[in-house]
N, C-alpha and C positions, 0 to 999 in steps of 0.2 A: 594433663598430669594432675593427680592427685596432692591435695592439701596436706604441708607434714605437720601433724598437731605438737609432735614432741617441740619440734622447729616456733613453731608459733608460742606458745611457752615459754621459750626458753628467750625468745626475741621482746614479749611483753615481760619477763623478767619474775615470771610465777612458778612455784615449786614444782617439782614434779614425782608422779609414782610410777615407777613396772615393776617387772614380776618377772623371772625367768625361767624358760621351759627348756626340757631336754627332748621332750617331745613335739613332733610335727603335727602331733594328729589335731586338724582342723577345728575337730567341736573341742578341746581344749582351748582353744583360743577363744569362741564363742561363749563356753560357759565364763572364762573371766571376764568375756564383754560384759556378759550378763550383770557383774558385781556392778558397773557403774561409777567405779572409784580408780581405775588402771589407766593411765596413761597410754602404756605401750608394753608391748610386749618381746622379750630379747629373748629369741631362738640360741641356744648355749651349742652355736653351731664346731665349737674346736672342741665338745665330749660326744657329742651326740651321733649316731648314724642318719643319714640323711641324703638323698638325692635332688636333682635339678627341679625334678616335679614337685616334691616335699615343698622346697623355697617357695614355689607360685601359690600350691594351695597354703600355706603358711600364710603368706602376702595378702590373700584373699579374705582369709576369716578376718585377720584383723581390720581387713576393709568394711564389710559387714560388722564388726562388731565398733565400730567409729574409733579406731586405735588406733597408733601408730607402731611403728616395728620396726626392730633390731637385731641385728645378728652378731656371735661372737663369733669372732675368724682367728686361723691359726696363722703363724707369723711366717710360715708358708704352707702355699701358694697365696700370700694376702691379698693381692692385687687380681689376680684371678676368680674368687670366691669371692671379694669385696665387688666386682661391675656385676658378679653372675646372680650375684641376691639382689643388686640395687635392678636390675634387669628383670628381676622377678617380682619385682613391685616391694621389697623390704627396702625401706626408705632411710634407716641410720646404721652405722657400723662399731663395732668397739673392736677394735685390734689388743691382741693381745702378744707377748713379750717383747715390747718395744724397749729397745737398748740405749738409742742416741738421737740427735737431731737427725740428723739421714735417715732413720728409719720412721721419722713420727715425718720428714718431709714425703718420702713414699709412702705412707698412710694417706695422705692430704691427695695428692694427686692420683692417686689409684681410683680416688672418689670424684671427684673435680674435672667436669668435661674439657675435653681436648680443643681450647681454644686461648687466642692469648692473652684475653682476659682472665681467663679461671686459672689458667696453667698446669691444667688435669692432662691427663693421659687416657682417659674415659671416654671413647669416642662414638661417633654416630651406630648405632644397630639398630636391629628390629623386635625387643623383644617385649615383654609382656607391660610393662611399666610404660614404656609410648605406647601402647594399642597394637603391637606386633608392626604395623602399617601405616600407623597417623601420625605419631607426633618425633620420629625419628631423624635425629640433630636438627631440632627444631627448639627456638628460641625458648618454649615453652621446659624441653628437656632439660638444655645446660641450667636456665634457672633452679629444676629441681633437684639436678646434683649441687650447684650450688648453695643449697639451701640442709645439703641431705646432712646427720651430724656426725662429727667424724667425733670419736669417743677414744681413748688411749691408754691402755692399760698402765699401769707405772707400780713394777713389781718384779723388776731387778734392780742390785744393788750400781749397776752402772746408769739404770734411768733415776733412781733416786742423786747421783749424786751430779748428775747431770741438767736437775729438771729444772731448771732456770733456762737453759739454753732450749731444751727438749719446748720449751712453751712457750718460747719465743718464737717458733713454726707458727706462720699465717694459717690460720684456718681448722685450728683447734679447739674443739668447742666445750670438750669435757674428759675428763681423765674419774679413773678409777684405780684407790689402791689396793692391792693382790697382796695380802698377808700371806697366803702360802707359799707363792712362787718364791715374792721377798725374803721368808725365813730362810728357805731353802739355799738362793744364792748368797746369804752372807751365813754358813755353816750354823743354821739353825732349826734344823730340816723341824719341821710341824710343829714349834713353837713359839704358834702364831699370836701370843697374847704377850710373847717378851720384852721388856721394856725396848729392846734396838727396835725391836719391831713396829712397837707402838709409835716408838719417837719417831719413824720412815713414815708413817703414814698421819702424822701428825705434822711433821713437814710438810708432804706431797698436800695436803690441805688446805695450809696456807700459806705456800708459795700458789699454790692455783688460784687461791683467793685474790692473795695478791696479785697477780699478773692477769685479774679478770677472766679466770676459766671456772668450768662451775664444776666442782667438787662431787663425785658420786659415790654415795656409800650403800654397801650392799647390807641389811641386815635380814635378820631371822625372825626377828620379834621389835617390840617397843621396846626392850630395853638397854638403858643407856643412852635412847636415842636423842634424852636432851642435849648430853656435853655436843653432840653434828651440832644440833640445833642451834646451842650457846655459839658454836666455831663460826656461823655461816654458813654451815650445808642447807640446801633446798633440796638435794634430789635424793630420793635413796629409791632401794630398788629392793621387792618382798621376795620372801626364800624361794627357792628354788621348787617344781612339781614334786621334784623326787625326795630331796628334802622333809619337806611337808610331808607326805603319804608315809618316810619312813618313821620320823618321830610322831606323829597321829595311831599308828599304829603300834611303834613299840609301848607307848605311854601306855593307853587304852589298852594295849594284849596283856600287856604285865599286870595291871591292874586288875583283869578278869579273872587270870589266874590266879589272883589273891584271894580272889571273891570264892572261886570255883574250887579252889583249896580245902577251903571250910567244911565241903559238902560231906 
């Protein structure tokens, strides 16, 4: 079984950086190995189109490029898409619209091999992540679900007011706050910079801090990013492929046109 770097990090208590794709396609994964500054890499699998082959060759570049990997999952089938990428060799998950304890307790155990030490539901197969044929419910395996990270979206208004309880669940490694989803469920729809909003995710912060889970904040750029810094945040996580290509593009197009205007 493969070394999970995100996991090791985050065990020796060092900050960490990804980057999120909507895309599968492999040498995307390789040219950000290339940069030498990524961590890992989080497949944004609850937008993106995607098949069972997609996850393996996804798993693979970031093996080759010495990364680790994550997938976003929808809040169903979570449980089924969470064993079918960790099966595929993607080694951390972040679940997304989690409501309550009960649903951050089935996050945990979707992930967490089927034994009664772990208390996962995650049991023996054959798939790409043991060798198809070697290492299948083998001591080596449960360790690395054990070890795999379980990540938790927290971006409704019932897991913010919950999220004391919600983070009391064993085996919760990290949470992330969702400005958009949040605006939305508390009659805010896309105004995501409101002060309730802020103050949701300023909480979700540091109660995580507090209760020893690590904080992840997704940004777009450097800025602002000192007040994470000032809070306690280590991990953040760079814009998104599509993101990037659209404002690189619009900046630069508008600008040509200014230029080309002239003519």
């Amino acid at each position: 079984m493969r070394k999970n770097k995100l996991r090791g990090l985050l065990e020796e208590g060092r900050p960490t950086i990804g980057t999120r794709v909507l895309s599968v396609w492999p040498g995307l994964v390789e040219v950000i190995g290339h940069t030498g500054v990524i961590d890992y890499v989080e497949f944004l699998g609850e937008y993106a189109p995607w098949d069972l082959h997609d996850l393996e060759n996804f798993a693979r570049a970031t093996e080759l490029s010495d990364m680790s990997s994550m997938i976003k999952v929808d809040q169903q089938p979570r449980s089924f898409i969470a064993q079918r990428a960790l099966g595929a060799g993607i080694q951390n998950i972040l679940f997304a619209d989690v409501r309550t304890a009960q649903d951050a307790r089935e996050c945990v155990r979707a992930v967490r091999a089927d034994t009664p030490e772990s208390g996962g539901i995650n049991g023996c197969h054959g798939r790409r992540n043991v060798g198809y044929i070697l290492e299948g419910g083998s001591p080596e395996y449960v360790k690395a679900m054990d070890e795999a990270v379980v990540a938790l979206m927290i971006e409704k208004k019932e897991a913010v007011d919950s999220l004391e309880e919600i983070l009391s669940v064993k085996g919760i490694d990290m949470v992330q706050f969702g400005p958009g989803d949040y605006s939305m469920s508390v009659g805010l729809a896309g105004k995501r910079t409101h002060p309730k909003v802020k103050e949701a995710e300023l909480k979700t912060i540091k109660t995580a801090l507090k209760m020893g889970i690590r904080p992840r904040v997704e940004i777009n750029g450097l800025e602002n990013i000192e007040e994470y810094i000032e809070l306690g945040v280590r991990d953040f996580s760079l814009s998104t492929d599509l993101v990037i290509l659209y404002q690189w593009l619009k900046k630069n197009g508008e600008d040509l046109k200014k230029m080309l205007s002239k003519l």
